[in-house]
C-alpha positions as CSV (number, residue, x, y, z in Angstrom):
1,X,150.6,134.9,1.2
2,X,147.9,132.8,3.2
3,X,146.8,130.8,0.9
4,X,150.8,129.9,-0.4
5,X,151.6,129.4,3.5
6,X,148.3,126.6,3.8
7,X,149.8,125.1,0.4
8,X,153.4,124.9,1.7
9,X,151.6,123.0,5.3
10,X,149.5,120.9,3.8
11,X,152.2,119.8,1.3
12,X,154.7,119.1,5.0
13,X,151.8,117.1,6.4
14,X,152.0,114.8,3.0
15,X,155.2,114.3,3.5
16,X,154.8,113.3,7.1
17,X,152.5,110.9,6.1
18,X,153.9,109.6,3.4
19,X,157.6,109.1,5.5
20,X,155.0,107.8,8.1
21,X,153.9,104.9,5.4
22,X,157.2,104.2,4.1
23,X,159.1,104.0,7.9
24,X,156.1,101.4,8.3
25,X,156.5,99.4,5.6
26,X,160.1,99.4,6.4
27,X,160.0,98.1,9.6
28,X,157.3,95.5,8.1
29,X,159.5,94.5,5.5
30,X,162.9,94.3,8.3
31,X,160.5,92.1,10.7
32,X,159.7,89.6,7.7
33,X,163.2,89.3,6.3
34,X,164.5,88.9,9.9
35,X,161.7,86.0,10.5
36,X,162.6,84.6,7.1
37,X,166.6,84.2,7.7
38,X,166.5,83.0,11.2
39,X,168.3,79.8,11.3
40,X,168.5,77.6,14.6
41,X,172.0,78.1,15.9
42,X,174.8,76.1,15.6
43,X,176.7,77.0,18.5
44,X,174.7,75.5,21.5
45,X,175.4,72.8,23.6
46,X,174.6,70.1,26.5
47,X,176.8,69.0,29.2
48,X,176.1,66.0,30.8
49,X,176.7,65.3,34.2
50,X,176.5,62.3,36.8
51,X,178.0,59.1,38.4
52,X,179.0,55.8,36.1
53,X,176.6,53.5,35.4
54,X,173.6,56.4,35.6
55,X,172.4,55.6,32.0
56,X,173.9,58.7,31.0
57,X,175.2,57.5,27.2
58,X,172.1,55.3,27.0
59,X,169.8,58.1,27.5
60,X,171.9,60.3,24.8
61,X,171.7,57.2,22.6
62,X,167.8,57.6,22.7
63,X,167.6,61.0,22.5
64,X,169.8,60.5,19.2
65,X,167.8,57.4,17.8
66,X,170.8,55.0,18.0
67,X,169.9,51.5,18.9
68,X,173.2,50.3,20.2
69,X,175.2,52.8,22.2
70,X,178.6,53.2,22.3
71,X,180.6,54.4,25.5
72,X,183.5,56.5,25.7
73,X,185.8,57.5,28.2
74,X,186.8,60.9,30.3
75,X,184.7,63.5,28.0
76,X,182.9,61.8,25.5
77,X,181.3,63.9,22.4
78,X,178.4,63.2,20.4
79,X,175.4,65.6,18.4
80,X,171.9,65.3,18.2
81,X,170.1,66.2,14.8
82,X,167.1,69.2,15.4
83,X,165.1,70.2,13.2
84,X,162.5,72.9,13.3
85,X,159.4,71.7,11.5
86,X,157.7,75.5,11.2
87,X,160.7,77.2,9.2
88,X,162.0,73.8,7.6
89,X,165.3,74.4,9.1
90,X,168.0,71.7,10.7
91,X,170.9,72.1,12.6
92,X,173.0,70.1,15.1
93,X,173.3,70.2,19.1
94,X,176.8,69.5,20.1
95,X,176.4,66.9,23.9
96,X,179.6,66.7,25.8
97,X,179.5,63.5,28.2
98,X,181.8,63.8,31.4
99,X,183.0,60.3,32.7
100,X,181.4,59.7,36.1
101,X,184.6,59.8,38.0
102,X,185.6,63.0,39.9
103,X,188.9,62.6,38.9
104,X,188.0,63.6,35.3
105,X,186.6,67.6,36.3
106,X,189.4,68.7,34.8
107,X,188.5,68.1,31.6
108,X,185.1,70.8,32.4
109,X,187.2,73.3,30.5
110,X,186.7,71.9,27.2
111,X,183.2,71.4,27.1
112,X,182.4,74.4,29.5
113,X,184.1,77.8,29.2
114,X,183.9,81.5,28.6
115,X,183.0,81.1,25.5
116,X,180.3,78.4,25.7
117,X,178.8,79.4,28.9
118,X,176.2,81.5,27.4
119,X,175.2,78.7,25.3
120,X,175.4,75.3,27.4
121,X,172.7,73.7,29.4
122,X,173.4,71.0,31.7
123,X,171.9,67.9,32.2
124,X,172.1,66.0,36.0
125,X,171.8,62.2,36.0
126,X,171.0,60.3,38.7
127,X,169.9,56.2,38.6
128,X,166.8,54.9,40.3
129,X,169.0,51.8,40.6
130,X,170.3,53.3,44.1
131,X,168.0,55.8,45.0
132,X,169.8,56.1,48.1
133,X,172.6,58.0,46.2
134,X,170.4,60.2,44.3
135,X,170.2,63.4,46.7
136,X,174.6,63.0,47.6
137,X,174.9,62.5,43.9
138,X,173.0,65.9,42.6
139,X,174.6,68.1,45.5
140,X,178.0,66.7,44.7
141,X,177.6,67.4,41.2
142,X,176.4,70.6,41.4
143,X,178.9,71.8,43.6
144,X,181.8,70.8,41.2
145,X,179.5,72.5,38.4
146,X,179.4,75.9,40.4
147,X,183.1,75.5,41.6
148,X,184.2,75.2,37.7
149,X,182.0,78.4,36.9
150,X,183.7,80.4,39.2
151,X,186.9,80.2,38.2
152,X,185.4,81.3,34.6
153,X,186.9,84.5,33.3
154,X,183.5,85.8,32.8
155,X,182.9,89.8,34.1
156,X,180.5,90.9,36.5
157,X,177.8,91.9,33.8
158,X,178.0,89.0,32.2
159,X,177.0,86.7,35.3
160,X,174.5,89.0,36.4
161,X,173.1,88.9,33.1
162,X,173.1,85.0,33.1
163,X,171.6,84.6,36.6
164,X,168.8,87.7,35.5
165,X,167.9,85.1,32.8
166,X,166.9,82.7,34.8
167,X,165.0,84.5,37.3
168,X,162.8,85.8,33.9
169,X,162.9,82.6,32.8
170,X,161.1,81.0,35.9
171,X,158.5,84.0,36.3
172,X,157.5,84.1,32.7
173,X,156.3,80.3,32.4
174,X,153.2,79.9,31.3
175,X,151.1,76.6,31.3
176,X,150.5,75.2,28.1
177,X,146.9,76.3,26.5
178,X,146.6,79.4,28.9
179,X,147.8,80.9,25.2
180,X,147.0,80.5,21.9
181,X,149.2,78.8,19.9
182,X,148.7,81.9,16.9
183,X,149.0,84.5,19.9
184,X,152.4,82.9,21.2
185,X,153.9,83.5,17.5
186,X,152.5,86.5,16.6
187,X,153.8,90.0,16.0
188,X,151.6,91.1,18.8
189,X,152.5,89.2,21.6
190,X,156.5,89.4,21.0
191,X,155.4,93.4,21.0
192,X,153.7,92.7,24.3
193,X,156.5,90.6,25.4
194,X,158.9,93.1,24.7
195,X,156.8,95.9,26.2
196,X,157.2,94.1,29.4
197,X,160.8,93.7,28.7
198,X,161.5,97.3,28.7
199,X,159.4,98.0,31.6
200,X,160.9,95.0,33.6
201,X,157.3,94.2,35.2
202,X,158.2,90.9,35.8
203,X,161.8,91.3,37.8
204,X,158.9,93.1,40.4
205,X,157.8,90.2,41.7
206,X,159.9,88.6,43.7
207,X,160.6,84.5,43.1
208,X,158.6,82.1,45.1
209,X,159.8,80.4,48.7
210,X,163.2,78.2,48.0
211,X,163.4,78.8,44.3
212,X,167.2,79.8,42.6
213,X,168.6,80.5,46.1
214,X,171.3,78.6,44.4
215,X,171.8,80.7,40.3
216,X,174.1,79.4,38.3
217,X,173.1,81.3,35.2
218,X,172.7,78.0,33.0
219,X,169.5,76.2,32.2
220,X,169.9,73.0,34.2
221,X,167.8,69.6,33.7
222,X,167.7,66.7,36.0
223,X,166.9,63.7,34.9
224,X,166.2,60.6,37.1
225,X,166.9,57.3,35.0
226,X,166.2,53.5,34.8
227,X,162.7,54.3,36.4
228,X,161.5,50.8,35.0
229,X,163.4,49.8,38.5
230,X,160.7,50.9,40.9
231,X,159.0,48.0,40.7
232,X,161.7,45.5,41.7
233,X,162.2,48.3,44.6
234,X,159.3,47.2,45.8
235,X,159.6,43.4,45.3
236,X,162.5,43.1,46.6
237,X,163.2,45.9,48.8
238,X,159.7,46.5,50.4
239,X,159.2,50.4,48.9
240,X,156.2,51.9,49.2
241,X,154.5,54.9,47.8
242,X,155.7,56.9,50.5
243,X,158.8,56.1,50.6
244,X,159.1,56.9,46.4
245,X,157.2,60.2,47.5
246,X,160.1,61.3,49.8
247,X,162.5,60.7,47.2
248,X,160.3,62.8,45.0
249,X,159.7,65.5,47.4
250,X,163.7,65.7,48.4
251,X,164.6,66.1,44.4
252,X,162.2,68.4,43.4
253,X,163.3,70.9,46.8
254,X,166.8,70.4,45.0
255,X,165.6,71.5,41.5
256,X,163.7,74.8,43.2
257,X,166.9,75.4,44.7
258,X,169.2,75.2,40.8
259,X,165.9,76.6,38.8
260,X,166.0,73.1,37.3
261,X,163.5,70.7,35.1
262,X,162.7,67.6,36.3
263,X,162.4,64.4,34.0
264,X,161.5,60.5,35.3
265,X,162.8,58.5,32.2
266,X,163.3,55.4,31.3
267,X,165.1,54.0,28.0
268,X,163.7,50.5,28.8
269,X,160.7,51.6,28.5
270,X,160.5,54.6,26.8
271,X,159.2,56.8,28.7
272,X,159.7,60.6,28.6
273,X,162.8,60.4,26.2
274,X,160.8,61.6,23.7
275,X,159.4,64.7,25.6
276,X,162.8,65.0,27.4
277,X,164.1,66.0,23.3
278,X,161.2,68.5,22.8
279,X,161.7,70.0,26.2
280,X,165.7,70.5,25.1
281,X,164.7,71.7,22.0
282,X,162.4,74.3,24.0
283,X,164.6,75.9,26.3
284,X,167.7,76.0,24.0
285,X,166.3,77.1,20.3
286,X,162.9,78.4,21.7
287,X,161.0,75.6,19.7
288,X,157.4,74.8,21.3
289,X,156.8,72.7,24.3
290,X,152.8,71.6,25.1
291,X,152.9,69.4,27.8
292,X,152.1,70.0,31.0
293,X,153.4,69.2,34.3
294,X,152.8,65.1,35.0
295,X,153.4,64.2,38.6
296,X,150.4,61.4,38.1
297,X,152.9,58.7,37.6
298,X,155.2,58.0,39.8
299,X,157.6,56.7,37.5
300,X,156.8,59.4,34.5
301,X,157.5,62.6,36.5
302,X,158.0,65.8,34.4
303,X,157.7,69.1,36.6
304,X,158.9,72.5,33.8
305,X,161.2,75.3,34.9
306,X,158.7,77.7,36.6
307,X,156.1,75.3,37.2
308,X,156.8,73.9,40.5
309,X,156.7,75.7,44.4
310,X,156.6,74.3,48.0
311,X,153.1,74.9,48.4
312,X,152.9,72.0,45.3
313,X,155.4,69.5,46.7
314,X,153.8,69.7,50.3
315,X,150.8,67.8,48.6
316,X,153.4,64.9,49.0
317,X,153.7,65.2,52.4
318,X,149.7,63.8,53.1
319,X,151.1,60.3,51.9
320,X,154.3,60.0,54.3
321,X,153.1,57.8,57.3
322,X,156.9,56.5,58.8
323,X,158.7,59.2,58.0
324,X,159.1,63.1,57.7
325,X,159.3,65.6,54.9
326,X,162.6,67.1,56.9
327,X,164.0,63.4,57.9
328,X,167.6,63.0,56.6
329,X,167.4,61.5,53.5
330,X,169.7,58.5,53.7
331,X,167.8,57.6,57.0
332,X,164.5,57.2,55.5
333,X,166.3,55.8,51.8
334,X,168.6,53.3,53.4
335,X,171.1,50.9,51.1
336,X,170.2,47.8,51.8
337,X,172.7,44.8,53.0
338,X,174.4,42.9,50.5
339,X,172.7,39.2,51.0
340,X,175.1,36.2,50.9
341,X,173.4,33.8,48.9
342,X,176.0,31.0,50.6
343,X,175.7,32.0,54.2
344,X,174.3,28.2,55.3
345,X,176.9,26.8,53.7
346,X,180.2,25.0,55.3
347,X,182.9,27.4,55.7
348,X,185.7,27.4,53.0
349,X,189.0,25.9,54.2
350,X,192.0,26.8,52.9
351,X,193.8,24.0,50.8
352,X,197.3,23.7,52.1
353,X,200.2,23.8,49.6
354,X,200.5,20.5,48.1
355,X,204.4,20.1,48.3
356,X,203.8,21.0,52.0
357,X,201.6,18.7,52.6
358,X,203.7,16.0,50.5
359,X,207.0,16.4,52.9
360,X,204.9,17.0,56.1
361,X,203.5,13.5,55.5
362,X,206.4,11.8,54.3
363,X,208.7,13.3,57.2
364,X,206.2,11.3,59.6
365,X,206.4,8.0,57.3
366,X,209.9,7.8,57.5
367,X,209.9,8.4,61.1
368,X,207.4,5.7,61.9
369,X,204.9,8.4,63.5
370,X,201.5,8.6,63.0
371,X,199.9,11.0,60.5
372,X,199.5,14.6,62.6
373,X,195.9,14.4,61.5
374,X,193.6,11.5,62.3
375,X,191.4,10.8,58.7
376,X,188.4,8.5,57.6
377,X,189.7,5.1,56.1
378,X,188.6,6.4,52.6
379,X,191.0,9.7,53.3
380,X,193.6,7.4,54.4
381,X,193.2,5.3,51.5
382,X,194.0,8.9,49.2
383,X,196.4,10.3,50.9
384,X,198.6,6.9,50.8
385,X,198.4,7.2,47.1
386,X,199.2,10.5,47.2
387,X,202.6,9.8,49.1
388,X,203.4,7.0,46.6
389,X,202.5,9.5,43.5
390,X,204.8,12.1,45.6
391,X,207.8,9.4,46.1
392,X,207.5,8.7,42.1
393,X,207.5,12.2,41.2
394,X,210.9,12.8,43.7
395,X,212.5,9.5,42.7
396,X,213.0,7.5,39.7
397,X,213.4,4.0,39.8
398,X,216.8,3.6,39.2
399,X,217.5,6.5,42.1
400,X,218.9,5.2,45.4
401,X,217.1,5.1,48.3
402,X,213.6,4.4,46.3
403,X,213.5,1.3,48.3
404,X,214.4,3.2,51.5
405,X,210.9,5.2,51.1
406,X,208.6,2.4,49.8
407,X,210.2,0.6,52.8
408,X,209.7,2.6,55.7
409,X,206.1,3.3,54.3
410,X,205.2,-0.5,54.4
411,X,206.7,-0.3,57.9
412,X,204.2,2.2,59.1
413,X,201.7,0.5,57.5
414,X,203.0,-2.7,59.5
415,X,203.1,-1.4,62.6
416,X,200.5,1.0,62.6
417,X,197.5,0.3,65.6
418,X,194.4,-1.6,64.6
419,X,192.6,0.9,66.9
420,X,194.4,3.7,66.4
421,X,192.7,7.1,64.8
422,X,192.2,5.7,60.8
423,X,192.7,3.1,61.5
424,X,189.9,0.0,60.8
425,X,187.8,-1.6,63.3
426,X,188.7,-4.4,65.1
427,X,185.8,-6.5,63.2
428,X,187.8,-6.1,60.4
429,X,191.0,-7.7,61.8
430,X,191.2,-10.5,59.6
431,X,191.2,-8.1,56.4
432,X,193.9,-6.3,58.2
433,X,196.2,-8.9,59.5
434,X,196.1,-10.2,55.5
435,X,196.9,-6.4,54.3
436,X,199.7,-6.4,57.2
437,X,200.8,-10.2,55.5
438,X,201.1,-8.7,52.0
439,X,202.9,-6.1,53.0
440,X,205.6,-8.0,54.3
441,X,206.0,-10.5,51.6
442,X,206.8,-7.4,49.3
443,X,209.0,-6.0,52.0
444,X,210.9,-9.3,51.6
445,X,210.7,-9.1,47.9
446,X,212.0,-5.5,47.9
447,X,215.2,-6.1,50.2
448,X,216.0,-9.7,48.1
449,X,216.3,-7.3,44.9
450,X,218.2,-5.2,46.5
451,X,220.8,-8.2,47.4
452,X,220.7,-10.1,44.7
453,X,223.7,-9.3,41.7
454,X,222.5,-8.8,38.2
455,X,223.0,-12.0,36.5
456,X,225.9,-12.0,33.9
457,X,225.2,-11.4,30.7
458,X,226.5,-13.9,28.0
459,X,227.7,-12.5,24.9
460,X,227.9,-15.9,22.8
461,X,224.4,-17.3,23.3
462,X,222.1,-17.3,20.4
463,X,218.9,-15.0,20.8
464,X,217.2,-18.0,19.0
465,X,214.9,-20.3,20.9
């Protein structure tokens, strides 16, 4: 009986081992196959958000490849091709654009609702073309942003779970090369990872000073364009370093506050597009990102989700002579004047309306008055011609009271003062007493026409000489 109850355990312990060996293999196998049909998604997408004239479809232009942009209006739609290199796999990233005018939030619902919420990250654009607009511009955006999501008919787990997403995601950043690239991959460390998952270690730990006091539950990038423009800032404008380190030091308290990225770029130049793409490509599809924070240049900034805290942006505050950390922002970043390139110049005078001017003159003609505005000789000279044009344009010559006009405008020119204002100077009085003299030879002229009958016409002379 013993020795058929040992047969009968050893046999069960077989069997234990053997189910052991084939629930391991199983799970093996399951972990391969799922590696092996893991396609990026299809579903996920990228709201853009900022003021006109931001660079906003430039910098989707870039992130695309496209050379010559083209810009829509309201919400504009447009993909960008990814493709994961490792598992040879390619898929598309759906990028809705929302026109720079407020007026168009509306139109949020179609590019940002229940449905897509879970798999959207935003994008915040802001110009360093008027850097005094940058901080009104991000706060006003994100406002609208978290007024849209929440009027969202999402449930209460559901925003929680967004919002504990991005708490995990901030506290589980690691700087690039503190891992192995084969460790980050491996079977291992997701079994680590998930270890941690399940004990929720990391939710411990509370989240640095100022950082998510304002969760939205959305992965959220700001991107600061048209950096190229920092050095005409300081041409022109008289920027310094300190004054592009309070503009730094304001945005990056911002992004603490959202659990944002922050990119410098520059299409002109092409800087940081190209990381901008792998750093999308990261935090949406999980695809690796090596590059660490770069706060070197001023104009190349990159600062990671997780990377950044207070304790790093107060090594900005050493280079701020004129100014505080805590100053309001517009009063340290002030718009500058609009210069008037003409301001030397004579002032513009309105032209008066010519018909105006035409019966105004010819009003004090006919009454034998002096023009109501004393002018050069030379303006004289033009604006006689003018009243003769005017008379031919009123009058034709067969219309009566032609003569009339021509006559009382000799007359003033008759009688008008040698030394009155326009008038010539008196060592000219010969030249006028022979203008006066012509004058009145075709006044007499004028009025014998006027008296004088047609002469008959005889119909039985011959043409013929």
């Amino acid at each position: 009986m013993e020795t058929n109850g040992q047969a009968n355990g050893v046999k069960s312990r077989k069997k234990e081992n053997a189910d052991a060996k084939d629930n391991l293999w199983s799970a093996i196998l399951e972990e391969v196959q799922n590696q092996g049909n893991t396609k990026l998604p299809s579903n996920k997408n990228v709201l853009v958000l900022g003021d006109n004239e931001t660079g906003k479809t430039t910098l989707i232009a870039k992130l695309q490849g496209v050379e010559d942009p083209k810009k829509g209006s309201a919400l504009e739609y447009a993909y960008i091709d990814v493709r994961d290199e490792y598992r040879d796999d390619q898929t598309r990233l759906s990028v809705w654009v929302l026109d720079g005018d407020p007026g168009h939030s509306n139109l949020l619902k179609f590019a940002l609702n229940e449905e897509t919420f879970p798999h959207t990250l935003i994008i915040l654009t802001v110009a360093m073309t008027t850097p005094w607009g940058i901080l009104d511009q991000l706060q006003s955006w994100a406002s609208m942003l978290g007024d849209h999501i929440d009027k969202l008919d999402l449930t209460p787990e559901q925003r929680l779970q967004s919002k504990k997403q991005q708490v995990q995601k901030w506290q589980r950043y690691t700087e690039p090369g503190d891992e192995l690239e084969a460790s980050a991959s491996s079977p291992m460390k997701r079994s680590s990872r998930n270890l941690s998952d399940d004990l929720e270690e990391e939710e411990d730990s509370p989240l640095p000073d100022g950082v998510l006091t304002t969760n939205l539950g959305l992965d959220i990038v700001v991107v600061v364009t048209k950096t190229d423009y920092m050095s005409t800032l300081e041409k022109e404008h008289d920027y310094r370093d300190e004054h592009f380190d309070f503009m730094q030091q304001w945005i990056r308290r911002f992004c603490l506050q959202y659990g944002a990225a922050l990119f410098y770029t520059s299409a002109k130049e092409d800087k940081n597009c190209d990381l901008l793409y792998k750093y999308l490509t990261h935090r949406i599809y999980g695809l690796p990102f090596r590059t660490p924070a770069l706060i070197v240049e001023k104009d190349a900034v990159l600062i990671p989700a997780g990377w950044d805290s207070m304790k790093k942006i107060s090594i900005l505050y050493e280079n701020m002579q004129s100014c505080k950390p805590d100053d309001y922002y517009r009063d340290v970043i002030v718009q500058p004047a609009i210069r008037k390139s003409g301001a030397n110049r004579e002032a513009e005078v309105q032209a008066e309306d010519e018909q105006s001017f035409l019966q105004r003159h010819l009003a004090a003609l006919q009454a034998g008055t002096p023009a109501p505005r004393a002018d050069s000789p030379l303006r004289a000279a033009q604006r006689a011609t003018q009243q003769l044009d005017g008379a031919k344009i009123g009058m034709g010559p067969g219309t009566p009271g032609n003569e009339g006009v021509l006559a009382n405008f000799f007359n003033s020119l008759l009688y008008k003062k040698t030394g009155s204002p326009g008038g010539r100077p008196t060592d000219a009085a010969p030249a006028a007493a022979a203008a006066r003299s012509d004058a009145a030879a075709e006044l007499d002229r004028l009025t014998r026409a006027k008296s004088r009958p047609p002469p008959p016409i005889d119909l039985n002379s011959s043409s013929e000489c």
